[in-house]
C-alpha positions as CSV (number, residue, x, y, z in Angstrom):
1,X,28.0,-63.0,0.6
2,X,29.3,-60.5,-1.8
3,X,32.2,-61.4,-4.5
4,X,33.8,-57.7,-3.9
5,X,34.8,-55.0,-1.5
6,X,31.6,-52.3,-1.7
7,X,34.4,-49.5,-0.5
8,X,38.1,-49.2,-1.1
9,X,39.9,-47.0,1.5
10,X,43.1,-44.8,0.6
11,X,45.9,-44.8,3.0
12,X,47.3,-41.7,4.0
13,X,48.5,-39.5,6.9
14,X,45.0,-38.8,9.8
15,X,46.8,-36.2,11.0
16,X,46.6,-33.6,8.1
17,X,43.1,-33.5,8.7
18,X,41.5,-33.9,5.5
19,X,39.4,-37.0,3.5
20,X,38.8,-37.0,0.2
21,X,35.5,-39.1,-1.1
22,X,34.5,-40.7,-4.2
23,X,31.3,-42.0,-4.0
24,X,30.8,-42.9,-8.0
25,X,34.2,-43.8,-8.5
26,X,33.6,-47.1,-10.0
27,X,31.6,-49.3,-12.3
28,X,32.2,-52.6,-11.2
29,X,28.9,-54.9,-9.9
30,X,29.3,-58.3,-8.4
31,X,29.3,-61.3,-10.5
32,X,25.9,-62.1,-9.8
33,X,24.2,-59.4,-11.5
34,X,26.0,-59.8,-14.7
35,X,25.5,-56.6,-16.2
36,X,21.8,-55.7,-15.3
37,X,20.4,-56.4,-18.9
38,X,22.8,-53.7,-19.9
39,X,24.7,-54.0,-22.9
40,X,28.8,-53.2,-21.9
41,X,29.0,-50.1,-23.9
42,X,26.6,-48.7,-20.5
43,X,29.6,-49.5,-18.3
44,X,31.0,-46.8,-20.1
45,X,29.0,-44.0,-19.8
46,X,28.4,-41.7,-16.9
47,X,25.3,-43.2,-16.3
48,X,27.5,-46.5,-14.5
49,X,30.6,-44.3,-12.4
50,X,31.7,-40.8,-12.5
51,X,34.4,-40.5,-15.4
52,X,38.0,-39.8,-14.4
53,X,36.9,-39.6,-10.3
54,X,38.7,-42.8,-9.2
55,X,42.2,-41.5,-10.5
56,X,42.2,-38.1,-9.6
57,X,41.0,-38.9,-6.3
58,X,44.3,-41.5,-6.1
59,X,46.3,-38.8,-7.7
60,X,45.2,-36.3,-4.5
61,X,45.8,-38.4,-2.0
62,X,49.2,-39.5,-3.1
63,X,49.8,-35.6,-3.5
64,X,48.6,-34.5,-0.6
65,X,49.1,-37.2,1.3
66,X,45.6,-37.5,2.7
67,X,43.1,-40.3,3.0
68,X,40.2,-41.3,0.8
69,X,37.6,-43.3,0.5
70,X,36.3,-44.7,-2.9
71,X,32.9,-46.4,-3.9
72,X,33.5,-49.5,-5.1
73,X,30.0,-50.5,-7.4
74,X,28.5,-48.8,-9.7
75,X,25.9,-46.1,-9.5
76,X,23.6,-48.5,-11.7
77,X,23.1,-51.1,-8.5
78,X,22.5,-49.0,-5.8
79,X,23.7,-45.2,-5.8
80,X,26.2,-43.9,-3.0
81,X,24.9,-40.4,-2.8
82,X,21.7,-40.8,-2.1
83,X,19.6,-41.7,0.9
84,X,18.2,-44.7,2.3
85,X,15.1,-43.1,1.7
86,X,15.3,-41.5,-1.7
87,X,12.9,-43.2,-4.9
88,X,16.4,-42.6,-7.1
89,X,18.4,-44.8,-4.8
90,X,17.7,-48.1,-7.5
91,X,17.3,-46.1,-11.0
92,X,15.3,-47.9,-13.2
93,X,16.1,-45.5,-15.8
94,X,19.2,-43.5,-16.3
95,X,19.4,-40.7,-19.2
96,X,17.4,-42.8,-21.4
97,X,18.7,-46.3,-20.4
98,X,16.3,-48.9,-19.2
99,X,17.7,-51.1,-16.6
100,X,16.3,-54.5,-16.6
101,X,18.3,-55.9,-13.4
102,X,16.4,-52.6,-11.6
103,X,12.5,-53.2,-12.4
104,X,10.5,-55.0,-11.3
105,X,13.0,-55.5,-7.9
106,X,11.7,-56.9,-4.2
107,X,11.5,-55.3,-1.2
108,X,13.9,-58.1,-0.2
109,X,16.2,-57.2,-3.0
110,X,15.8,-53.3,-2.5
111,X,17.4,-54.2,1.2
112,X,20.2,-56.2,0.5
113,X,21.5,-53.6,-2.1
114,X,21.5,-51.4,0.7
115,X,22.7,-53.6,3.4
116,X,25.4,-55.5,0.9
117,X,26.9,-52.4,-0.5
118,X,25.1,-48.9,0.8
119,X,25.3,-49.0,4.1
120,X,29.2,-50.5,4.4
121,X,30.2,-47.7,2.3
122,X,29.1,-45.2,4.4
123,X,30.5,-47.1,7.4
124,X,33.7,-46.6,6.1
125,X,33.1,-43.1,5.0
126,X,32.0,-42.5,8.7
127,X,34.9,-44.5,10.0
128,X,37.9,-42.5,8.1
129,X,36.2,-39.4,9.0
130,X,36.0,-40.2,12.6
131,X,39.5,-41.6,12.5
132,X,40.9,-37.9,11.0
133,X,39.0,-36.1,13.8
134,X,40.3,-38.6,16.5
135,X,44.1,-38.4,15.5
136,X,43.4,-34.1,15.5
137,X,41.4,-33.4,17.8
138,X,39.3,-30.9,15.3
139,X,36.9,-31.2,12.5
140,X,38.2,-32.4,9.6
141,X,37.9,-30.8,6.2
142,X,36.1,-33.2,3.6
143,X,35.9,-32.8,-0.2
144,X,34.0,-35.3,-2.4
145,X,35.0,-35.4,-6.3
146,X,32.6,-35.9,-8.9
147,X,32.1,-35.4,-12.4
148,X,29.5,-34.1,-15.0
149,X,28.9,-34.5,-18.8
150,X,29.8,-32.2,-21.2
151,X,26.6,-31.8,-22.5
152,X,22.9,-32.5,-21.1
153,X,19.9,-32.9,-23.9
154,X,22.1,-31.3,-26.5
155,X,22.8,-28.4,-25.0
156,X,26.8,-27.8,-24.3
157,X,27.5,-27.2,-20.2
158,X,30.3,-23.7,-20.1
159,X,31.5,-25.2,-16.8
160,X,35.0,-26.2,-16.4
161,X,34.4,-27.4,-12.9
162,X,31.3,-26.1,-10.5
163,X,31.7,-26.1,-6.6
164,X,27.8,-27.6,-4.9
165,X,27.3,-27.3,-1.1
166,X,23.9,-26.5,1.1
167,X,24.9,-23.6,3.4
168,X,27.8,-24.6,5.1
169,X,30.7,-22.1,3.0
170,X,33.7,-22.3,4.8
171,X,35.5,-24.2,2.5
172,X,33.6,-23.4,-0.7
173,X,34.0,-19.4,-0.5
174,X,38.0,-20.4,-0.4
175,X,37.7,-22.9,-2.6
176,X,35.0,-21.0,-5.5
177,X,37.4,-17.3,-5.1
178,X,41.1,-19.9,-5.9
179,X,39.2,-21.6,-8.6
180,X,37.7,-18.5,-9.9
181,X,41.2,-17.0,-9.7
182,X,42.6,-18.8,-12.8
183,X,40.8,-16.6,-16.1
184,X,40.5,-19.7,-17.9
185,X,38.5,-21.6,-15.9
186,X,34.7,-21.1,-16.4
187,X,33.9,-22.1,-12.8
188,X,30.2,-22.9,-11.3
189,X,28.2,-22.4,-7.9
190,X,25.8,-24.8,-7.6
191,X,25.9,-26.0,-11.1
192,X,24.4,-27.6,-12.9
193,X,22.9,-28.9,-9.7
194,X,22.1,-27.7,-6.5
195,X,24.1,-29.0,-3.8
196,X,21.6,-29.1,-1.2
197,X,20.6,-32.5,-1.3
198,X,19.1,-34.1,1.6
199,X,20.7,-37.3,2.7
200,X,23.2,-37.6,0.6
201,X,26.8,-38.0,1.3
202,X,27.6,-34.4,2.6
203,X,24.7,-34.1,4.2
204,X,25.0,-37.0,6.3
205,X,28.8,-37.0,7.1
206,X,29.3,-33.3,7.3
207,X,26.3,-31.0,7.1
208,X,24.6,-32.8,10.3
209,X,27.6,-33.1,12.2
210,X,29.4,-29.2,11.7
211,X,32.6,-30.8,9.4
212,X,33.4,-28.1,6.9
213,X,33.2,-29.4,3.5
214,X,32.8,-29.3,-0.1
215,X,31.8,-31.0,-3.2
216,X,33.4,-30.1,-6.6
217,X,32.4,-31.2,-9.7
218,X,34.7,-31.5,-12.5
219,X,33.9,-31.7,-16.5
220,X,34.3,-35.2,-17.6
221,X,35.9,-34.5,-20.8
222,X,38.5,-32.8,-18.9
223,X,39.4,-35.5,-16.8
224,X,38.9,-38.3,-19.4
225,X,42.1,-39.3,-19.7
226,X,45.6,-39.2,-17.5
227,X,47.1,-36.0,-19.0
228,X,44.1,-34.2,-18.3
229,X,43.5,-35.8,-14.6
230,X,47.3,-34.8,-14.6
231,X,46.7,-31.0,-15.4
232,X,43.9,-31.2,-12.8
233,X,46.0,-32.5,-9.7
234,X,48.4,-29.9,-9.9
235,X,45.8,-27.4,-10.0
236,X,43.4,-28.9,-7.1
237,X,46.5,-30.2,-4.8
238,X,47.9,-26.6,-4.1
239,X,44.1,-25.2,-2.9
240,X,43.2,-27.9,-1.2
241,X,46.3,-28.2,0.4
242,X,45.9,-23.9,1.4
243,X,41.9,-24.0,2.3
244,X,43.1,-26.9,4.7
245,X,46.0,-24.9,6.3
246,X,43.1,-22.6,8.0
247,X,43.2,-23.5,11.3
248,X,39.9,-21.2,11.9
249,X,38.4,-24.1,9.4
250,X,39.1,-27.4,11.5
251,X,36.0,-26.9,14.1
252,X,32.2,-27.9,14.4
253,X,30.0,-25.6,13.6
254,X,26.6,-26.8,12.2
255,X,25.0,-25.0,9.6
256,X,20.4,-24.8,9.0
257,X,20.5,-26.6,5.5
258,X,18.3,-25.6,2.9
259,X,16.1,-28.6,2.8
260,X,14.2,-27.9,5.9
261,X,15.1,-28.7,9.7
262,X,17.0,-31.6,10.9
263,X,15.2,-34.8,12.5
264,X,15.4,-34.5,16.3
């Protein structure tokens, strides 16, 4: 029995056909792993959630009215955006942290992580999702929000934000020319990672099922506080609001994705 909601589900109107993820929105874990051997300051670091995701995703789908779905434990117990079958799914180490409540861990435990929290987030990541396309009658357009660090290793990152997707570009080609649009904005493509990752959330939801799609990444120290997550609604809720006004968008069409061929 778990002491806390593994997902939290935005309301908003199905019929505008878009969801809006976060799958490291949060940093809470359930009472009984105390903190994981962690000191506190951890919970506080990227290495627990995905700084300043949870609020602009509220923020967006207040604006635009949409749905979302938010992860609702942190990254450190079991991480969203990976697959079932993925080593990294339980880190034992994170950017230098050792995490005692991760190593050693039983098969048993391994499984209930995944039962307990994984696999109900997803469900409810399917369930919106399937609820959009029901109430439209079309393919939904999906973004997921996530956040990087400033810096990796010492050495400064010159990405404002950075658009990551596999080879499904409907939305990201919209997406990477308004983004690119603004001369201030230092804007990525596929960095600093490559967005072709099998299994993971876009993958599973909308790679192997046609649903146009993208992840964007945003710069943590830009987001790190409200004026900033602020500044970054009102420059995300007019695209995303456009891109999803393509009606030539909202159908299935289902992409080969760089990490080899899909399992019969």
């Amino acid at each position: 029995m778990i002491d806390f909601r593994p997902f939290e589900i935005i309301s908003g109107n199905r019929d505008k056909g878009m969801v809006i993820l976060g799958d490291h929105a949060m940093r809470h874990l359930p009472e009984r792993y105390g903190s994981l051997g962690l000191p506190e300051t951890a919970f506080s670091r990227h290495i627990a959630y995905d700084i300043g995701i949870e609020n602009l995703c509220r923020h967006l789908c207040e604006r635009l009215g949409v749905p979302g779905v938010l992860g609702g434990f942190s990254r450190l117990l079991i991480d969203p955006n990976r697959g079932e079958d993925d080593p990294t799914l339980i880190m034992k180490i994170s950017d230098g942290a050792i995490i005692p409540g991760n190593h050693p861990i039983t098969d048993q435990e391994w499984n209930h992580r995944i039962e307990a929290f994984h696999r109900p987030y997803h469900n409810a990541v399917d369930g919106t999702i399937s609820a959009v396309a029901a109430i439209t009658g079309k393919a939904p357009l999906v973004f997921s929000m996530h956040s990087f660090t400033p810096a990796w290793k010492g050495v400064p990152r010159p990405w404002h934000a950075s658009v990551l997707w596999d080879s499904d570009d409907r939305a990201v080609v919209p997406l990477l020319a308004k983004l690119g649009a603004d001369t201030n904005l230092v804007i990525g493509d596929n960095e600093p990672y490559d967005g072709a990752l099998r299994n993971d959330t876009m993958f599973r939801h909308c790679m192997m099922k046609g649903i146009p799609h993208a992840l964007l990444e945003v710069r943590q120290d830009l987001i790190g506080d409200e004026a900033g997550i602020a500044e970054w609604v009102d420059r995300l809720t007019p695209i995303f609001a456009e891109i999803n006004a393509d009606p030539a968008l909202h159908h299935y069409k289902r992409y080969a994705s760089r990490t080899g061929p899909y399992e019969a």
